[in-house]
C-alpha positions as CSV (number, residue, x, y, z in Angstrom):
1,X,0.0,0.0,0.0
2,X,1.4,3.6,-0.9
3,X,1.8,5.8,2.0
4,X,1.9,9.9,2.0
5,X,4.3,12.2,3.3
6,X,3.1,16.1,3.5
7,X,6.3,18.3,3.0
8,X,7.2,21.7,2.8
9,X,10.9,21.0,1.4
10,X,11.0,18.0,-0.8
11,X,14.2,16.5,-1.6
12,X,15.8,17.7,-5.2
13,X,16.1,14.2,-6.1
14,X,12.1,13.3,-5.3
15,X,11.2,16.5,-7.6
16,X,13.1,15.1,-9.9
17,X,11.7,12.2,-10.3
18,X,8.8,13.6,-10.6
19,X,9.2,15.8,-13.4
20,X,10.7,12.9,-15.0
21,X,8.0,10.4,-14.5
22,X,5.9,13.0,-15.7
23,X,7.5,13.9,-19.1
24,X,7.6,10.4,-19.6
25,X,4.2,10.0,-19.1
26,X,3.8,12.9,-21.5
27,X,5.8,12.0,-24.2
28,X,3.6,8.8,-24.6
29,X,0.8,10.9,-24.7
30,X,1.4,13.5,-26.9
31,X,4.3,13.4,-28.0
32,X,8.0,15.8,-27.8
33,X,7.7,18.9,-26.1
34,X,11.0,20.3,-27.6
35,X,11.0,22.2,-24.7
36,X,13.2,25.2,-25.0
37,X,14.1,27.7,-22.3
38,X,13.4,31.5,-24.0
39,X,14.7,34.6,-22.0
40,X,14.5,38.2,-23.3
41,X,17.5,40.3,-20.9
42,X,17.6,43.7,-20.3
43,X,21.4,44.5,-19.2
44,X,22.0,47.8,-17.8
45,X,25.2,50.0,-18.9
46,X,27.2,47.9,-16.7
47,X,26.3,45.0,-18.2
48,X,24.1,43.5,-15.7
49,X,21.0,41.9,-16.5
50,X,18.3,44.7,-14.4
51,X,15.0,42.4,-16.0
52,X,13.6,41.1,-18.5
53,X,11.4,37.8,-20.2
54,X,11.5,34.5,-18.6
55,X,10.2,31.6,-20.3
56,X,9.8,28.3,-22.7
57,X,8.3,27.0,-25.5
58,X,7.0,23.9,-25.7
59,X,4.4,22.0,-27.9
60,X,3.9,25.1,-30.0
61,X,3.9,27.5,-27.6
62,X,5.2,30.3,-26.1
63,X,4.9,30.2,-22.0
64,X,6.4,33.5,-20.5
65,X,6.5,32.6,-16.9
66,X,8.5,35.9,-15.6
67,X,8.2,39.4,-16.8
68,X,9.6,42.2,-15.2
69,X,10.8,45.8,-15.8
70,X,12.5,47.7,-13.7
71,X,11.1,50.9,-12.1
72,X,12.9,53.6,-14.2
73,X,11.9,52.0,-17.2
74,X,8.3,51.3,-16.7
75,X,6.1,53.6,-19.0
76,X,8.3,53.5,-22.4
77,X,6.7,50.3,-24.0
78,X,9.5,48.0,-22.8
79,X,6.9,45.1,-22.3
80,X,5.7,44.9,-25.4
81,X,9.3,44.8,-26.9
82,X,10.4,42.1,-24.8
83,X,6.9,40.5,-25.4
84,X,7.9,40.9,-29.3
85,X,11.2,40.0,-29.1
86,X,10.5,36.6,-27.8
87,X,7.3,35.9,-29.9
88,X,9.5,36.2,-32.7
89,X,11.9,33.9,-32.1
90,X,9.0,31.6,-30.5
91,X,7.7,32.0,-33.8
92,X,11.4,31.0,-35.5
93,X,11.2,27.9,-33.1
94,X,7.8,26.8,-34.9
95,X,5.0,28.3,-32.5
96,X,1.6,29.1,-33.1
97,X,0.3,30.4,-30.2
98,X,1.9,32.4,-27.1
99,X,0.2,32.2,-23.4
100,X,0.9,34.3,-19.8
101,X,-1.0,35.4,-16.8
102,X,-0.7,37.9,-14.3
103,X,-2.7,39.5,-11.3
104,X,-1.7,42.8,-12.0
105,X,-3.7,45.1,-13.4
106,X,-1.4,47.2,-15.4
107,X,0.1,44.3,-16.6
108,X,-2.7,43.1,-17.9
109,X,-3.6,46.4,-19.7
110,X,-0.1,45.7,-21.6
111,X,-0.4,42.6,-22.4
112,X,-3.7,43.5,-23.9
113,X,-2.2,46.0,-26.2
114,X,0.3,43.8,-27.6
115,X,-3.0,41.7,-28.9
116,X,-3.2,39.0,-26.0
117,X,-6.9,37.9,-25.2
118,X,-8.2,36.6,-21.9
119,X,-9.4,32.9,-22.0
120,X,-9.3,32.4,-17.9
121,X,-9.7,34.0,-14.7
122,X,-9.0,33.2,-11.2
123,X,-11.0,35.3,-9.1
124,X,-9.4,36.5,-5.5
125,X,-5.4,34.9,-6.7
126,X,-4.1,36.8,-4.6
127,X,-6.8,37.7,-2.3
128,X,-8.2,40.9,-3.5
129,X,-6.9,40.4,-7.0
130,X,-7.9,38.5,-9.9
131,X,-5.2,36.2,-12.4
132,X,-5.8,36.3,-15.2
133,X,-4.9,33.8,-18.3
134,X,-4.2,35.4,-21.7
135,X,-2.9,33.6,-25.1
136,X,-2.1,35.0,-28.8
137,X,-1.9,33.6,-32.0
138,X,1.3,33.9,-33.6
139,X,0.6,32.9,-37.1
């Protein structure tokens, strides 16, 4: 009989496993992922990397799982450069389709404007907030 164990710091190793049983289990399924790690970096005049995109495709897609700009450069249409940026090379890599969610508000009005559509929301995620789930076809 399987037993349980609750845990708020799994081993490396058990996560691991995991995500390998899983893609295994996936790649029956449906197939290769080709899952590719995307970033978009904004490097300041030092060189250092002060933001930027954070993401994969995979299956066709386009996740972007981090987006940040930094203060001083919020309000110049950054986002959607970086959001460009990376949907055309997600596009290069074969992707039809580009997906992201947020709970912020102005970050969802950007998004918007570079032609993302809502398809999902999760009312109160954080409390007092709403994530939402947008995708955009990149054909």
């Amino acid at each position: 009989m399987a037993e349980f164990e609750v845990t708020g710091s799994p081993a490396a190793d058990d996560l691991t496993t995991i995500g390998d049983a899983l893609s295994a289990f996936n790649l029956d399924d449906v197939g290769p992922s080709e899952r590719r790690p995307l970033a978009v970096l904004i490097r300041d005049t030092d060189g250092n990397v002060s933001g930027g995109l954070s993401g994969y495709t995979a299956w066709g897609w386009l996740f972007t799982q981090l987006l940040y700009i930094p203060d001083k450069e919020r309000g110049k249409g950054m986002a959607g450069q970086i959001l460009a940026l990376a949907e055309e090379e997600a596009a290069a890599r074969g992707c039809r389709g580009a997906w992201i969610d947020t709970f912020n508000p102005q970050a969802l009005r950007a998004y918007q404007r570079q032609g993302y559509e809502i398809f999902g929301e999760l009312p109160e995620f954080p409390k007092g907030r709403t994530r939402t789930f947008l995708r955009k076809c990149l054909d």
